[in-house]
C-alpha positions in Angstrom: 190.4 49.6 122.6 188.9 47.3 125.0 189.6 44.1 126.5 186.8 42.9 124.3 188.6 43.0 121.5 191.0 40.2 122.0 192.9 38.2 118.9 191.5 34.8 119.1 192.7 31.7 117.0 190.3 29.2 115.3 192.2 26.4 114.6 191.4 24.8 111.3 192.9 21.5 109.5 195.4 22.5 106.4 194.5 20.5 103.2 198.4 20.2 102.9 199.1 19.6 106.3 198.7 16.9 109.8 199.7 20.6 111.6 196.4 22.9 113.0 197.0 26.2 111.2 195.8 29.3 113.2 193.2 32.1 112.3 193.1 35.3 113.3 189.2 36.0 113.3 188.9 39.6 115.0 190.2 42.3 112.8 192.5 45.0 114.4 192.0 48.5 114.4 194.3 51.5 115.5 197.5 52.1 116.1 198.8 48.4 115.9 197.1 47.9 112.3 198.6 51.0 110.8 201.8 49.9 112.4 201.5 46.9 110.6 200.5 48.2 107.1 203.3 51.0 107.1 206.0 47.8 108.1 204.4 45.9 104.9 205.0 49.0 103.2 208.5 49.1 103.9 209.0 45.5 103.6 212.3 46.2 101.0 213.7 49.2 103.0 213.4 46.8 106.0 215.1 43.8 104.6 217.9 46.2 103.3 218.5 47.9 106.4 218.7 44.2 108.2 221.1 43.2 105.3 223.4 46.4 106.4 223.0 46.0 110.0 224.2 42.3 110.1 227.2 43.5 107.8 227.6 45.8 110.9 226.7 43.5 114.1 227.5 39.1 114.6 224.2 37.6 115.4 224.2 35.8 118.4 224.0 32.1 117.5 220.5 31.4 118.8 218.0 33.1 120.6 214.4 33.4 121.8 212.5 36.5 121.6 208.9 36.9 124.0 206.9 39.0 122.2 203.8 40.6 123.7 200.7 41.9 121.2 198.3 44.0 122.7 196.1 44.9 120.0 197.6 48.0 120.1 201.1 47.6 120.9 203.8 45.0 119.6 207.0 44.7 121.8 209.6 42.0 123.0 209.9 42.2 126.7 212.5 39.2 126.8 215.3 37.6 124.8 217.0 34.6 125.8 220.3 34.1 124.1 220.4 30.2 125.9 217.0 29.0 124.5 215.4 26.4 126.0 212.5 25.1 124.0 213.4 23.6 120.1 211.3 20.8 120.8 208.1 23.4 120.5 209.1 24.5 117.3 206.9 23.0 114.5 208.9 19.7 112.5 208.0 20.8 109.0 210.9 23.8 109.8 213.3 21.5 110.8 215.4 22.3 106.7 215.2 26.0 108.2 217.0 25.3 111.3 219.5 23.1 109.8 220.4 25.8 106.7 220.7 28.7 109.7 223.1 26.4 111.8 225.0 25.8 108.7 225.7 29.6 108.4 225.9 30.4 111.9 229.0 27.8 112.4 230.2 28.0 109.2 231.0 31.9 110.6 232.7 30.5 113.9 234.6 27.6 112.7 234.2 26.7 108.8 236.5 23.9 109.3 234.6 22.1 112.6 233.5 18.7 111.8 232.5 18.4 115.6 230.8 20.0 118.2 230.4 20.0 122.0 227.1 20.6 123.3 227.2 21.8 127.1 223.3 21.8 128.3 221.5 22.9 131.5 222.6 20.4 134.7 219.0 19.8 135.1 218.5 16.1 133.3 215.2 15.1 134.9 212.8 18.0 133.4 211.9 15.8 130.4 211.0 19.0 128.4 214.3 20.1 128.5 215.6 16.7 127.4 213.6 17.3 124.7 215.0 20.1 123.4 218.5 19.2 123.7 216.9 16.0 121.3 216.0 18.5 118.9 219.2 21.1 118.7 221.0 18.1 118.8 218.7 16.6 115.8 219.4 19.9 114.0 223.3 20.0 114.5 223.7 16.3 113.5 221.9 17.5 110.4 224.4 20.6 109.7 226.9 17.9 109.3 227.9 17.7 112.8 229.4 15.4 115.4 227.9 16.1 118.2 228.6 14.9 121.8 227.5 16.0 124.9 229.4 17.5 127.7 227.8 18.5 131.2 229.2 20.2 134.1 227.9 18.3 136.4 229.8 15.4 137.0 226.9 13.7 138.9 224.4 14.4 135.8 226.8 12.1 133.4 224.2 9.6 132.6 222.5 8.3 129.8 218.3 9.3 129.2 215.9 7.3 127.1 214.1 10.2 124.6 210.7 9.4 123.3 211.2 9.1 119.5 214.5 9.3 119.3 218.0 7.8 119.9 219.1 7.9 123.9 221.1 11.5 125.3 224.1 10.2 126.4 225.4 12.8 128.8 229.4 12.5 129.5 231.2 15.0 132.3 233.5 17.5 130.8 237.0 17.4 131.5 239.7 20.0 130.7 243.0 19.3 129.0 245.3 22.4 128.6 242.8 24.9 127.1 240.6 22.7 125.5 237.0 20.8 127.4 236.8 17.6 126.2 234.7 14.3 126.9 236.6 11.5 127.1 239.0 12.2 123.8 236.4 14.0 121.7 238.0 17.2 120.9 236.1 20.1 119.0 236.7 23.6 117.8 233.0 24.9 118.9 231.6 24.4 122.4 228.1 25.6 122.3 226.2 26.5 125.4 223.0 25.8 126.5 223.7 26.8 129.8 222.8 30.0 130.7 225.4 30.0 134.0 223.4 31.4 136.3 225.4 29.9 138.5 228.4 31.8 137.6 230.9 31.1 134.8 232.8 28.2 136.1 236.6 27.8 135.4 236.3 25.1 133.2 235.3 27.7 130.8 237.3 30.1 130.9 240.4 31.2 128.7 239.2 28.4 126.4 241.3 28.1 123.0 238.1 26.8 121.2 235.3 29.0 120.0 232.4 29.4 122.5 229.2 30.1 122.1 227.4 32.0 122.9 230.2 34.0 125.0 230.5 33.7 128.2 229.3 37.3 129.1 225.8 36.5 127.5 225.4 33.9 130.6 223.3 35.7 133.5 226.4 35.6 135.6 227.4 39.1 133.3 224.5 40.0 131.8 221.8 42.3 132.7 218.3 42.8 131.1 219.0 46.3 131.4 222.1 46.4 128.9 219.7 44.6 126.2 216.8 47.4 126.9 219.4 49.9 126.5 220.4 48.4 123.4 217.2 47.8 122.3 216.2 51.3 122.4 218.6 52.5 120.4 217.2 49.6 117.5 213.8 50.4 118.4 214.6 54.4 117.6 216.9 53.7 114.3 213.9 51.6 112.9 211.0 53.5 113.7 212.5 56.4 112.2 213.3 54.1 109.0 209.7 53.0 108.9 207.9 56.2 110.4 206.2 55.5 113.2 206.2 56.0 116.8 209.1 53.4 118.7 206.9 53.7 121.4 205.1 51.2 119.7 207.4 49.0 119.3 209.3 49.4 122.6 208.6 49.2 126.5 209.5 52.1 128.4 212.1 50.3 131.2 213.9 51.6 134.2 216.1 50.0 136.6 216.8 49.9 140.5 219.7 48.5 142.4 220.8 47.5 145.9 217.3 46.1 146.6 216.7 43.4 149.1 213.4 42.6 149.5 213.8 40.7 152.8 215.3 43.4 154.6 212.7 45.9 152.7 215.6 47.9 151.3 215.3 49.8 148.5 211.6 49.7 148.6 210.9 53.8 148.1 213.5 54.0 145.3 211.6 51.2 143.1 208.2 52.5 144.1 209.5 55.9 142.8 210.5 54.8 139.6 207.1 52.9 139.4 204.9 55.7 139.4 207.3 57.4 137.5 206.8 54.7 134.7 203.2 54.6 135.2 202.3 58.5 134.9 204.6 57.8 131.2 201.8 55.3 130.2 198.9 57.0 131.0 200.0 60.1 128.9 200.6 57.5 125.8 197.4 55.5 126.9 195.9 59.4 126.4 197.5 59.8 123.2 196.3 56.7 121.3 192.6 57.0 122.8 193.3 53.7 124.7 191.2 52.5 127.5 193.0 49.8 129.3 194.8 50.0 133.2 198.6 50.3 132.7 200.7 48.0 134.7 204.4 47.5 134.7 206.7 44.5 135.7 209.1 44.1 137.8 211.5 41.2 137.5 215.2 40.5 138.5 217.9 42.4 135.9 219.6 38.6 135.9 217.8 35.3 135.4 215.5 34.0 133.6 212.7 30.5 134.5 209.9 33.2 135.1 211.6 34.0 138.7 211.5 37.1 140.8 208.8 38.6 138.5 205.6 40.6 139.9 202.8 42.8 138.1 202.1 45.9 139.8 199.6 48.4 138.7 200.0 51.1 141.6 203.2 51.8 143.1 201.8 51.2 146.9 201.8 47.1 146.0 205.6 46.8 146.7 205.3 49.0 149.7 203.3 46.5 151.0 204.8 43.0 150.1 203.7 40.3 152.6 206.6 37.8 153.7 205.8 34.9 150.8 205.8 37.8 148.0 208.8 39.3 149.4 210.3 35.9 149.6 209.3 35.5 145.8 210.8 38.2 144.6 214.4 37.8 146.6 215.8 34.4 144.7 215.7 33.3 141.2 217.5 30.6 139.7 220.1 28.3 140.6 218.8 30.2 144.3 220.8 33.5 143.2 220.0 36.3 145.1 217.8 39.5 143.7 219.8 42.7 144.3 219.1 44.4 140.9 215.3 44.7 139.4 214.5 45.9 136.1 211.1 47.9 136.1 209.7 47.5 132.4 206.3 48.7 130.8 203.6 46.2 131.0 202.2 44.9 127.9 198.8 43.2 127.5 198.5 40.0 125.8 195.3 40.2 123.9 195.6 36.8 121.9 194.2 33.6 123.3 194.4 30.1 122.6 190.8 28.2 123.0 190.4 30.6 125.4 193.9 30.7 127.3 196.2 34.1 127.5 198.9 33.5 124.9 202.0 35.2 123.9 204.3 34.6 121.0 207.8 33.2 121.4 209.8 33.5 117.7 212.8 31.6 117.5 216.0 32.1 115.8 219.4 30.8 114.2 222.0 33.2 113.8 219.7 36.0 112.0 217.1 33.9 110.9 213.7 33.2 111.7 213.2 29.8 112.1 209.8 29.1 113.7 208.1 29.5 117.1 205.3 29.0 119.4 202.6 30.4 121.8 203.2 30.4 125.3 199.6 29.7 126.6 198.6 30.0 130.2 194.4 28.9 131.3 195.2 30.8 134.5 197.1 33.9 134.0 195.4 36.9 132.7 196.0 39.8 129.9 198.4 41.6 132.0 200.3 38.7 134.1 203.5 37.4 133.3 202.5 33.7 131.8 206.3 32.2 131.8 204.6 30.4 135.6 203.9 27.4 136.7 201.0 25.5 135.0 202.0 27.4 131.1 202.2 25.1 127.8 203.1 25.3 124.4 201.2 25.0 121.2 203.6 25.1 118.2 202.7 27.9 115.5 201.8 26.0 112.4 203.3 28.7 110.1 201.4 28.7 107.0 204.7 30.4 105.0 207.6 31.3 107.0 207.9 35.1 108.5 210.2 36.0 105.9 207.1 35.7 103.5 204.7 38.2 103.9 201.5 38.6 101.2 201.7 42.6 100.5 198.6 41.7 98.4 196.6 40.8 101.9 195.0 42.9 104.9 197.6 43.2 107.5 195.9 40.8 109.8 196.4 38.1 107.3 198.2 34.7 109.0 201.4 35.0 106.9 201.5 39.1 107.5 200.9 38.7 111.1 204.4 36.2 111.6 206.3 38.8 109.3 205.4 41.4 112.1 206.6 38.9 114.7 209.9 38.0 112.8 210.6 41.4 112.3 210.0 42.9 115.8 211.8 39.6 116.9 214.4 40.2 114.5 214.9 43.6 116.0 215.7 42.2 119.5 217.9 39.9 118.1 219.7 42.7 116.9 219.9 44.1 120.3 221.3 41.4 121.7 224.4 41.4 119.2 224.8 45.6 120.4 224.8 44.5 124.0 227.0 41.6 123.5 229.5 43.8 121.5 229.2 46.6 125.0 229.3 44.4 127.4 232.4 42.1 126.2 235.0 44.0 128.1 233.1 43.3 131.2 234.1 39.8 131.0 237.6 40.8 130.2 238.3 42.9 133.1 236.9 40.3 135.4 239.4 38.1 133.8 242.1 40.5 133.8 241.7 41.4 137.5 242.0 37.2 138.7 245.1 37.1 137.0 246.6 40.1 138.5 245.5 38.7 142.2 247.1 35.2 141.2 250.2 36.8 140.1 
């Protein structure tokens, strides 16, 4: 398959709609289409084995899921439990979001009348104020009180929101084992803080329900834990549908006690590079495909498209110059890189009137409840485009994922999103796995302070 063969969007007024509605207008051929015909196929066995494996696994409450499509590969290769951007989603979805949040709290606290919203400390990215707007929008709609609680005292302040009514941020303050502002008392507090910074006190040993836990911040969680959960989705599933999980799933390796100022560590991650490369070309081989494999290496923790690099030959992070090494050693909230993850690259081949573009699904609890493309005019098929100088275009779903036309080609608009939703769906399923293995990390951290206090 070659890079000629990119999935391109032709965006084309809906007779129903204000909202552009994309096209696909190249077909597909190879592995990736029978992939896609064999999951429309299975469409009941799927649902039924979601159905059984929520009965099994609590969905996180929210999430985000980057997928990548390369035309011959469909595959998450991040999922952010603290999503960041529900003012992308498209508004005609808005009933979706509100019926998931229903469910989703009705699981943690059936009784709650009120809610505490505890957002990112960074109040003057007006994008991000944006999206607080909307999840607040959608919780208000749930039949919510909802007030909002930051952590930085110095951030209490009140913002003026395009279109909407003013975000009036108050500090938190802690009484007993409840966070409060001012005397608004809740049963949930729900995060959208994703503590890189470490899980502050204030927030710990909490009597209320919150959510999502504090070992799915990035001051516990690793993107290895999720891959390893991942691949044990990715196997169950591709042996439900029969096909390859290779398909479906990045190869991934990880590398620690790396410092990439002091050049330590270098051999053992360039190692597992080639390692991981040799591993796609004998795939590549397999399916008769004729692109360069790369692989991406990115911190284990964070997330803001930090400490990420594309390499394509294991001799690129032998030979870092000072600004790439000084790229590589910080993410966010200026948290060190000591731990990489080294993941299988995988090509975007979708544009956007010409722009790279990648897929970011949305969800509520285990629902599906829009999306949009991350699109990137400088970045190409096999860079990571969550960078400096990316924007959104909202994905005008003409049904929702859930609705697929078995009657259509697999390439069809509607049959396209149900491969997203499921794959994304899939991820989200991971993330409740790793959650439920890495809980009793939080609680032996917790368990250790009191014993040194005592």
């Amino acid at each position: 398959m070659s890079r000629s063969q990119l999935l391109e969007f032709d965006f084309a007024d809906s007779p129903n709609k204000k909202v552009m509605v994309p096209h696909l207008t190249t077909a597909l051929s190879g592995p990736l289409l029978e992939l896609e015909k064999q999951v429309l196929e299975a469409m009941p066995r799927i649902e039924h084995w979601f159905r059984s494996e929520w009965l099994q696994h609590a969905a996180p409450f929210y999430g985000s899921v980057d997928l990548r499509n390369s035309g011959f590969k469909l595959a998450p290769v991040d999922t952010n439990l603290f999503p960041g951007g529900f003012n992308n989603l498209n508004p005609d979805f808005l009933p979706l979001c509100v019926q998931a949040a229903m469910t989703a709290v009705e699981k943690i606290c059936p009784q709650t009348q009120r809610l505490l919203l505890v957002p990112e400390n960074h109040t003057r990215n007006r994008f991000y104020l944006q999206n607080v707007a909307a999840l607040r929008t959608i919780l208000e709609h749930a039949g919510l009180e909802v007030r909002i609680g930051t952590l930085d005292a110095a951030a209490a302040q009140t913002v003026e929101i395009e279109n909407g009514p003013p975000l009036k941020f108050e500090p938190l303050r802690r009484v007993g084992n409840h966070v409060l502002v001012d005397d608004f008392d809740s049963c949930v507090v729900l995060l959208n803080n994703d503590l890189s910074a470490g899980i502050p006190d204030m927030l710990r040993d909490l009597d209320q329900a919150v959510i999502p836990p504090l070992h799915a911040g990035w001051a516990v969680r690793r993107k290895s834990n999720h891959f390893s959960a991942y691949n044990r989705v990715a196997d169950k599933f591709a042996a439900l549908v029969g096909v390859d999980p290779w398909l479906i799933n990045p190869y991934f390796a990880t590398c620690g006690q790396i410092n990439f100022h002091e050049r330590k560590g270098e051999e053992c991650l360039a190692g597992f590079i080639d390692e991981m490369l040799q591993d796609i070309r004998k795939k590549y081989a397999e399916y008769d495909i004729k692109e360069a494999p790369f692989v991406i290496v990115k911190a284990d923790a964070g997330t803001y498209g930090m400490g990420i690099m594309s390499v394509k030959d294991a001799s690129e992070v032998r030979n870092l110059n000072r600004k790439q090494r000084n790229k590589m050693s910080v993410i966010k909230e200026g948290q060190h890189v000591t731990e990489v993850i080294i993941q299988e690259g995988v090509h975007t081949f979708e544009t956007i009137n010409d722009a790279v573009a990648e897929p970011v699904v949305y969800l509520i609890d285990h629902f599906v409840v829009g999306g949009f493309y991350r699109v990137h005019t400088t970045r190409g098929v096999d860079e990571n485009l969550n960078a400096p100088g990316m924007h959104f275009e909202p994905l005008a779903f003409e049904t929702v994922c859930t609705l697929p036309d078995r009657r259509a080609a697999p390439r069809s608009t509607p049959n396209r999103f149900y491969a997203y939703g499921v794959i994304a769906r899939l991820a989200m399923l991971a993330a409740a796995m790793e959650l439920e293995d890495t809980a009793e990390v939080l609680d032996e951290e917790t368990q250790d302070a009191r014993v040194a206090q005592s």
